[in-house]
N, C-alpha and C positions, 0 to 999 in steps of 0.2 A: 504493500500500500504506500503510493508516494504522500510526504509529507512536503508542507512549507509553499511559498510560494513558485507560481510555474518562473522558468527564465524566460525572456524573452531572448527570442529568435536574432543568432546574430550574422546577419547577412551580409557580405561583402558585394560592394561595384567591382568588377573590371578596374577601373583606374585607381577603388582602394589596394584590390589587390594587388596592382603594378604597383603603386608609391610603400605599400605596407613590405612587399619583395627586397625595395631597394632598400630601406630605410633595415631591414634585417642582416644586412651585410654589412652594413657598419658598425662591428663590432669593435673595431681599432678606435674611430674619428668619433662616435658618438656610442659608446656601448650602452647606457641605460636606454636609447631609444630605442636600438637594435634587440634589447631583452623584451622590450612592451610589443613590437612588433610582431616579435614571435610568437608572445604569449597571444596576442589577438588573432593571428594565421590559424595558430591549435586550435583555439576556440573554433574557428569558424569553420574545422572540419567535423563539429560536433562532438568533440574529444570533452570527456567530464574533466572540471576543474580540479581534481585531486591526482588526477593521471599528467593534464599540463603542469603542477605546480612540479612532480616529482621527473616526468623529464628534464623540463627547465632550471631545478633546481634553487625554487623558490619558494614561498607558504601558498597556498591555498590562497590568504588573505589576500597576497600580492594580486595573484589570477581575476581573483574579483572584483578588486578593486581598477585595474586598466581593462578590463570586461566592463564595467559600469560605465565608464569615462569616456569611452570608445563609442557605446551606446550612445550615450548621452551627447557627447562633442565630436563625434568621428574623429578625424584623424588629430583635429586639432587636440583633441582630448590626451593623446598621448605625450603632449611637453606640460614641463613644468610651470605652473605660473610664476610669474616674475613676483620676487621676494621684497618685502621694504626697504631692508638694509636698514645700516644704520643713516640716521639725519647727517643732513652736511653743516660742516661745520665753517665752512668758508664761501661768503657767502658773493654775490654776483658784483657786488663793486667792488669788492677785494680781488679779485680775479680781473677786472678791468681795471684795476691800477696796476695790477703784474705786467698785465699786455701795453699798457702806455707807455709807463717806465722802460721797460726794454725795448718797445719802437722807437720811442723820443726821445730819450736821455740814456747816458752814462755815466758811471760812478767817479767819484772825485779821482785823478790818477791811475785812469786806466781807461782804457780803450774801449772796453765791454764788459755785461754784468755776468758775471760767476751767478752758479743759486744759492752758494753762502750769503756773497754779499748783496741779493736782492733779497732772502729771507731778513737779514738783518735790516736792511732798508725799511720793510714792508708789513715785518712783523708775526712774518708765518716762517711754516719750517722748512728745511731748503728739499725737503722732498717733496713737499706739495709744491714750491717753487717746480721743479721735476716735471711734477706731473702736469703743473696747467700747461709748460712750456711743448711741453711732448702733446697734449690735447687739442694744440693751436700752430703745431708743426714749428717751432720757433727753436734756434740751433745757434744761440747767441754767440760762443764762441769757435763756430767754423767761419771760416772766409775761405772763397773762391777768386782764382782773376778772369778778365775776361778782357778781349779788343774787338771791336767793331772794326769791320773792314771801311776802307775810305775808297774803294774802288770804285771808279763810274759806272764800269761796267758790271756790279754785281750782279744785279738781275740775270741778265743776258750769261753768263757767267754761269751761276745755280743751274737757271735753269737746260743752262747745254749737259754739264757734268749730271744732275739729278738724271734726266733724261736718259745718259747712256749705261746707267742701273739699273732703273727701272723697265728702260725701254732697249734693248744692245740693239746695234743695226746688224740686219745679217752679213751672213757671209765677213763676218769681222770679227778681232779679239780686241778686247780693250785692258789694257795695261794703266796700273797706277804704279809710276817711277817717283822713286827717291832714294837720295844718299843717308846715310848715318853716318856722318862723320867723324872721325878723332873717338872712335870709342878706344878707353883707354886699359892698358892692361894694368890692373892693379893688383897688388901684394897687403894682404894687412897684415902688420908687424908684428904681430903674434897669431897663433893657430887656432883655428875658431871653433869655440865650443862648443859641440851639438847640440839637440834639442835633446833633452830627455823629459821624465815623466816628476811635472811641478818645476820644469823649468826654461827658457824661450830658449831658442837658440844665440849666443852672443859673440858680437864680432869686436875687433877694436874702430874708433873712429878714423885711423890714421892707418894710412900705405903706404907703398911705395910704387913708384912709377916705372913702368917698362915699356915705356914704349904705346903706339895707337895703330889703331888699321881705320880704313872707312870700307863702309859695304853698301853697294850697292842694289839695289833692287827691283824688280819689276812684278807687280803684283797683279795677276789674271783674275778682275774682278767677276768672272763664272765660278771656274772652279778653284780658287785661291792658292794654287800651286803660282810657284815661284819662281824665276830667274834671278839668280845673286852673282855678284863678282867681288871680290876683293881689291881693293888698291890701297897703296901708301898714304896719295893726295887726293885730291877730289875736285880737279880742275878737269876744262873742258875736254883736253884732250883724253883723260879718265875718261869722262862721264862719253865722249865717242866711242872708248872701244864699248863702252856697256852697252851703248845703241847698236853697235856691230855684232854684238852676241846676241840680243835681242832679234836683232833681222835673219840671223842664222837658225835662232831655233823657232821662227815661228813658219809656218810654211807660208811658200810665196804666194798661194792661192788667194789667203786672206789680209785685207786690209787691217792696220793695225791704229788704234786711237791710243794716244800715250797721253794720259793725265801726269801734269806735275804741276809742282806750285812754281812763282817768280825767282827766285834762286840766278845770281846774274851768272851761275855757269852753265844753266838751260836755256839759256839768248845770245850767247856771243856769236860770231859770225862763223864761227868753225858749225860751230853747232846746227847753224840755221841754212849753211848750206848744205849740210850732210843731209838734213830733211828736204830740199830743195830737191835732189838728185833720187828722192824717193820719193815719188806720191801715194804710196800706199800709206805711208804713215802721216798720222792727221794729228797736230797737236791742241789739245786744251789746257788751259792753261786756268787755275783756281784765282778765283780773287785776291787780293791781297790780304794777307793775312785771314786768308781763308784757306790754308793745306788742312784744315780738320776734314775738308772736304774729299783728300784724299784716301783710300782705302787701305792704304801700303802703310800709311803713319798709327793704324791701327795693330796692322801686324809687328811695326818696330816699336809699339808700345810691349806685345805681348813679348816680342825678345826681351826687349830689358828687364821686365820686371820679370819673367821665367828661368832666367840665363845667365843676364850679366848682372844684375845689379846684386845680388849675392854670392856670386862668385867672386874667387880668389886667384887669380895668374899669375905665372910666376916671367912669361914672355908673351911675346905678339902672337906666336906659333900657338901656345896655348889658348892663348883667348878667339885667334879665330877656330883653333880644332872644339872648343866650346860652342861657339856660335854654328860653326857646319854639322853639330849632333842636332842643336836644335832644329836646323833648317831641314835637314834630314827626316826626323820627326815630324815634322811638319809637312815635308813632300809625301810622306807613306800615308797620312790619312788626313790630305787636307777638307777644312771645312769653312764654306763662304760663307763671307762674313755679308750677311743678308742687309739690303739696305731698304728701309721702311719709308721713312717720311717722303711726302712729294713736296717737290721745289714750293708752291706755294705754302704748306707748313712750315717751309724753312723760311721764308721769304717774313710772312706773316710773324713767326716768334723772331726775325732782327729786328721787325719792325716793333715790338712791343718794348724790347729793348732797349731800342734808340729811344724810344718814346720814355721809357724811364731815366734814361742817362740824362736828357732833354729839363723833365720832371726835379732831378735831383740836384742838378744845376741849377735851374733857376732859385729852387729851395735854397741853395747854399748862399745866393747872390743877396737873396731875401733877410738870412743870417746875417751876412757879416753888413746891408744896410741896416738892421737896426742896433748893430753893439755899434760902428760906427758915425752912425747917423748920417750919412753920404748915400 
């Protein structure tokens, strides 16, 4: 004889079942939803709640209770309501004197405010200093530099180089050349201590000099494989035979676009006739202090900081047979370096730029006429 009262029927949709499916796999990223999940799937194959609790590994009580809730709120029912917490104790104008103070002012003899010395300012503690600063993305003591190109022709410029990323012409490769000059072989005057476990690896500040090489390069912005040469100097005559090597390994079928930045050993007349006597190759040329625009200055970012700038050389020999491991590594399983933004994205964020520079300037002009009075 049944006793108590009947359950009510618990029936799933189609698209509960699909979201209650997913939502049970997430036992790593969200495990208590992934437990309620499951315990609702049981149910809903008409399995008694004393049989799901002891599959699952829960009370009964549990079963029942994300049964009821489920009923009641579907799927919503299975999260947690949002809790009161405790009161704040810091209240909305104290948090907008933090944000002022750190936009518009700085601390007597110094440049920028620490969270000690805005806690003490301010009256609160430097870790809620911390947190409002990290809630409003504020990074008071980094700084970055930056130049604005002065070229006339930027526009025209971006958007030729964007272009041949996003868009390559056929039947062509397009190369981004540059040198790295004068990298130097260094020695630190004592032997550098590993990294071990609780403690960084440490070098001395000081070296000794052996000597430099320059490398040259040619970077295939398809498939980011490389052409590199060595040399002593990095005069035109250099940078000719690298365009010689260049014209040897690429085949003659294909027309070739070589990006480089102003650098006055990529214009001299040696140079500009060697391209004259070849119209396959087409040069573009970056903005002025615009080579970020080049793809090569990406890859000589990852040598340095992969290769040379924690290495130790004892001669030239060693430092390029160091650099030719990396490059090596790099030809067996290169990987293009993907370019995203279009010319007008780039165009549009100089211009918000300039427009701030423009902004901050006047501001400053506005400063010094009122301590002045001029």
């Amino acid at each position: 004889m049944r006793t108590g009262r009947p359950k009510i029927a618990l029936i799933l949709t189609d698209e509960e079942r699909r979201r209650l499916d997913s939502l049970a796999h997430r036992s790593r990223s969200a495990p208590a939803i992934a437990r309620r999940a499951r315990i609702i799937l049981a149910c809903a194959e008409g399995t008694d709640s004393k049989v799901v609790a002891r599959r699952l590994h829960v009370t009964p009580g549990t079963v029942c209770k994300w049964r009821g809730r489920f009923i009641t709120a579907r799927l919503d029912g299975l999260y947690d309501e949002p809790r009161p917490g405790a009161k704040r104790t810091i209240t909305d104008e104290q948090v907008e004197d933090v944000i002022i103070r750190t936009l518009e002012t700085t601390p007597r003899g110094a440049t920028h405010w620490s969270t000690r010395e805005m806690a003490k300012a301010v009256g609160l503690s430097h870790t809620a200093i911390s947190r409002i600063w990290r809630a409003f993305a504020l990074q008071p003591h980094r700084t970055e530099t930056f130049k604005l190109s002065n070229d006339p022709q930027l526009v025209e410029k971006v958007r030729d180089i964007v272009g041949l990323y996003l868009d390559p012409p056929a039947h062509a490769a397009v190369f981004c050349v540059d040198e790295k000059p004068q990298i130097q072989a260094l020695e630190r005057t004592q032997p550098l201590l590993p990294l071990q476990p609780g403690q960084v690896e440490r070098r001395t500040h000081d070296y000794r000099r052996h000597g430099t090489t320059t490398l040259f390069a040619a970077l295939n912005a398809k498939t980011s494989e490389v052409i590199t040469q060595f040399h002593q100097r990095h005069r035109s005559a250099q940078f000719r035979e690298f365009l010689d090597l260049i014209d040897a390994r690429v085949p003659k079928k294909l027309d070739v676009h070589i990006i480089m930045d102003n650098y006055g050993t990529h214009k001299t007349p040696l140079i500009k006739r060697w391209f004259a006597k070849r119209p396959r190759f087409h040069v573009h040329y970056t903005p002025t202090y615009g080579s970020w625009l080049s793809l090569v200055e990406r890859w000589f970012a990852e040598l340095t900081m992969k290769q040379i700038r924690r290495g130790t050389f004892r001669s030239v020999p060693q430092l390029k047979a160091a650099i030719q491991e990396f490059i090596d590594a790099h030809q067996a399983d290169p990987k293009p370096f993907v370019w995203t933004k279009s010319a007008e994205e780039i165009l549009a964020s100089i211009a918000r730029f300039a427009q701030r520079t423009v902004d901050a300037r006047a501001a400053q002009q506005m400063s010094r006429t009122m301590v002045t009075g001029h």
